[in-house]
C-alpha positions in Angstrom: 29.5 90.0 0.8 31.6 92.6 -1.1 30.4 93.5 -4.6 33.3 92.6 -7.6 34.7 95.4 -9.4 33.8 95.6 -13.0 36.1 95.4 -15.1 37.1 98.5 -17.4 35.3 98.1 -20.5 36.6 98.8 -23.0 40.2 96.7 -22.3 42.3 99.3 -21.2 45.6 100.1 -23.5 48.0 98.3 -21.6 51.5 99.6 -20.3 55.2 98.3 -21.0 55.4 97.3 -17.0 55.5 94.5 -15.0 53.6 93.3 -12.8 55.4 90.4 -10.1 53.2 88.2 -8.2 55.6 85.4 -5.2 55.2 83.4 -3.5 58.0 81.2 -1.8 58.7 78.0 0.6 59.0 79.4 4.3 62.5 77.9 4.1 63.0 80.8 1.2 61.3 83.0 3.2 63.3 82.3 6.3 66.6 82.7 4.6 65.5 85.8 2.6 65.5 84.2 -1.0 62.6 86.5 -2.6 63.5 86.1 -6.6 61.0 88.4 -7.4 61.9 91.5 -5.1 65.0 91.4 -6.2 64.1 91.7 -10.2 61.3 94.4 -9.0 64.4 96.1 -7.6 66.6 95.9 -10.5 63.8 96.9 -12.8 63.3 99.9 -10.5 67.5 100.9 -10.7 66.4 100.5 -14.7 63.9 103.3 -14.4 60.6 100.6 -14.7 57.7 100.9 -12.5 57.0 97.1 -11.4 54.5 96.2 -9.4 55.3 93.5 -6.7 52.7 91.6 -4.8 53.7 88.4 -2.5 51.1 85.5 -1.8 51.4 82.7 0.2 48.2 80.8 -0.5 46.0 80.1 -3.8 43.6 82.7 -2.4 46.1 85.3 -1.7 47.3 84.4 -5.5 44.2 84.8 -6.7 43.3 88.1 -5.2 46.6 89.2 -7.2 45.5 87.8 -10.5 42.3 90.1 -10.1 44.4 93.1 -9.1 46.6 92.6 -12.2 43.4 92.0 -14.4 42.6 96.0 -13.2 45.8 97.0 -14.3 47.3 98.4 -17.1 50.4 96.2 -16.6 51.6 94.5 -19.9 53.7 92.1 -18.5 52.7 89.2 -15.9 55.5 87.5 -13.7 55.4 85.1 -11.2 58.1 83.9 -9.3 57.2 80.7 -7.1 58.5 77.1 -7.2 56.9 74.9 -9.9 56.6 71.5 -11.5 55.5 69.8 -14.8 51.9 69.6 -12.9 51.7 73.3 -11.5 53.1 75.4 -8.9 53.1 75.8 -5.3 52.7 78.7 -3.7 53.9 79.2 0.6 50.7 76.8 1.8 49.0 74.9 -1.1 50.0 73.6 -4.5 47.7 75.0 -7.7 47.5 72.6 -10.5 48.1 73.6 -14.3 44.3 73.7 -14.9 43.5 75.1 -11.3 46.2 78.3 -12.4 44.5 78.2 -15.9 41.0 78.3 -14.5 42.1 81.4 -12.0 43.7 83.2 -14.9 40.2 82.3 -16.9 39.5 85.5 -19.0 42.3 87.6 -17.6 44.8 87.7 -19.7 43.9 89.5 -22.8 46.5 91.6 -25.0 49.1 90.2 -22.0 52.5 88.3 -21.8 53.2 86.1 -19.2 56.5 84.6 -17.8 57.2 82.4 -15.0 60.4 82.5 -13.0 59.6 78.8 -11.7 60.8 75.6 -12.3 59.7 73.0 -15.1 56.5 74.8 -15.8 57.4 74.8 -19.1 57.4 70.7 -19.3 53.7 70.6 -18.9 50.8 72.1 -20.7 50.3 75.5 -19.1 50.8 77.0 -21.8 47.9 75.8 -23.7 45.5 75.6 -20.8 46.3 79.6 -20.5 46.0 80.2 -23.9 42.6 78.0 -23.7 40.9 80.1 -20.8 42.7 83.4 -22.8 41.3 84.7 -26.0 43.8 87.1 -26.8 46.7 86.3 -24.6 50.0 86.8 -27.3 52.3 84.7 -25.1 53.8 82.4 -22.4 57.7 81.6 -21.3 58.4 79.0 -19.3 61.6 76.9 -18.1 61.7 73.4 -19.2 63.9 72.3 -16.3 65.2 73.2 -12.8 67.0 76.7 -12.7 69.0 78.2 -9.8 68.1 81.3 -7.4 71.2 83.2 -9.4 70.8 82.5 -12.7 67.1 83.1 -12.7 67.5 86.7 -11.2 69.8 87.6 -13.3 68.4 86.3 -16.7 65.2 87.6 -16.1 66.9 91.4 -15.1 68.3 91.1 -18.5 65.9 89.7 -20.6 63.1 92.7 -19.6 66.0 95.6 -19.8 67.0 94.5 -23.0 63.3 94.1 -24.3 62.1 97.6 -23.1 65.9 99.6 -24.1 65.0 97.7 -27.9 62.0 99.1 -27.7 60.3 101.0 -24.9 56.8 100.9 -26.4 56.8 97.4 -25.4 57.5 93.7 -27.0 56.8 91.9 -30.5 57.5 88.2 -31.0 60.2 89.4 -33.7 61.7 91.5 -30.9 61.8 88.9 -27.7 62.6 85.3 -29.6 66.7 86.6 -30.3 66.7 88.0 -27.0 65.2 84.3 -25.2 67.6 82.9 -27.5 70.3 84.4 -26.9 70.3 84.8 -23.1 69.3 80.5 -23.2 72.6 80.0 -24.5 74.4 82.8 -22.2 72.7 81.1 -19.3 72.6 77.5 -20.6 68.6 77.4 -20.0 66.2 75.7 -22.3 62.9 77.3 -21.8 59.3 76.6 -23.5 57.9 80.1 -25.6 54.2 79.4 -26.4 53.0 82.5 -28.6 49.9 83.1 -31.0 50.8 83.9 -34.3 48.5 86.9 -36.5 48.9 85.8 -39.4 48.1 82.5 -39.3 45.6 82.8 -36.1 47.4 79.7 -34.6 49.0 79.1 -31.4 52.4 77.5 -31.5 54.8 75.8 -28.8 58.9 76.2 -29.2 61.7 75.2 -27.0 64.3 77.7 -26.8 67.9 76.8 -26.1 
């Protein structure tokens, strides 16, 4: 059986990039619907440096999770259909605390944001931050959001972050930008961040 790699130690510094992990319905797949390629594209046009990876089972998925966890990406985003009770990926359905579990320990000093569908409704959220000491946030849709208007609020929303400030993102800098863009695109979505200085973690719905 093949021996783990260790994780660096110390926590690397992490980059301003992110890091895509799909995974579709074979009718998506069939009629070329791939989200997530196309925001790794326009982040690319945008001079980024996105990493892509497409999955289409939970092992597949979490095989991707361990490859992030290696990486010095800053930014985690997965684009697959979801529910109030988790997501599915091509094959099999992951629950909240199944993803939460998967993610256990992985997510330090990271951002995560999910391009799939009422996530945000349930409690991922708080079973991330739970399994993730250190994670500084999570943004998910409250309700159902179409192939168009995902794509292209999620193009805008990390452009606009990284042109603000190319170092990265701070909770002062990406709430106005959510905001805004929920009421440009009429999405409510769920921002679960920790807070520094009062070492609490906090839920809000945006829009």
């Amino acid at each position: 059986m093949p021996t783990k790699l260790k994780y660096p130690n110390p926590l690397p510094k992490t980059e301003p990039e992110v890091f895509i992990i799909e995974s579709l319905s074979i009718e998506d797949e069939i009629r070329g619907r791939f989200g997530g390629k196309a925001l790794r594209d326009n982040l690319r046009i945008a001079g980024q440096r996105p990493g892509y990876i497409y999955v289409r089972d939970t092992k597949e998925f979490e095989d991707a999770i361990e490859l992030y966890r290696h990486s010095s990406y800053r930014f985690l985003h997965i684009s697959a259909h979801g529910s109030l009770s988790g997501l599915a990926t091509t094959l099999e359905v992951i629950s909240n605390q199944e993803f939460a579990q998967i993610c256990k320990s992985k997510l330090r000093n990271r951002r995560v944001f999910f391009s799939s569908c009422e996530v945000g409704s349930g409690m991922l959220g708080v079973l991330l931050h739970g399994q993730n000491k250190g994670i500084h946030s999570v943004v998910a849709p409250l309700d159902k959001i179409l192939f168009g208007v995902s794509s292209a609020f999620w193009t805008a929303l990390y452009i606009r972050a990284i042109t603000i400030n190319p170092f990265g993102m701070n909770g002062n800098t990406l709430k106005p930008i959510l905001e805004k863009l929920c009421d440009l695109f009429e999405v409510r979505l769920n921002w679960s961040h920790y807070s520094p200085t009062s070492d609490k973690w906090y839920q809000e719905q945006l829009g």
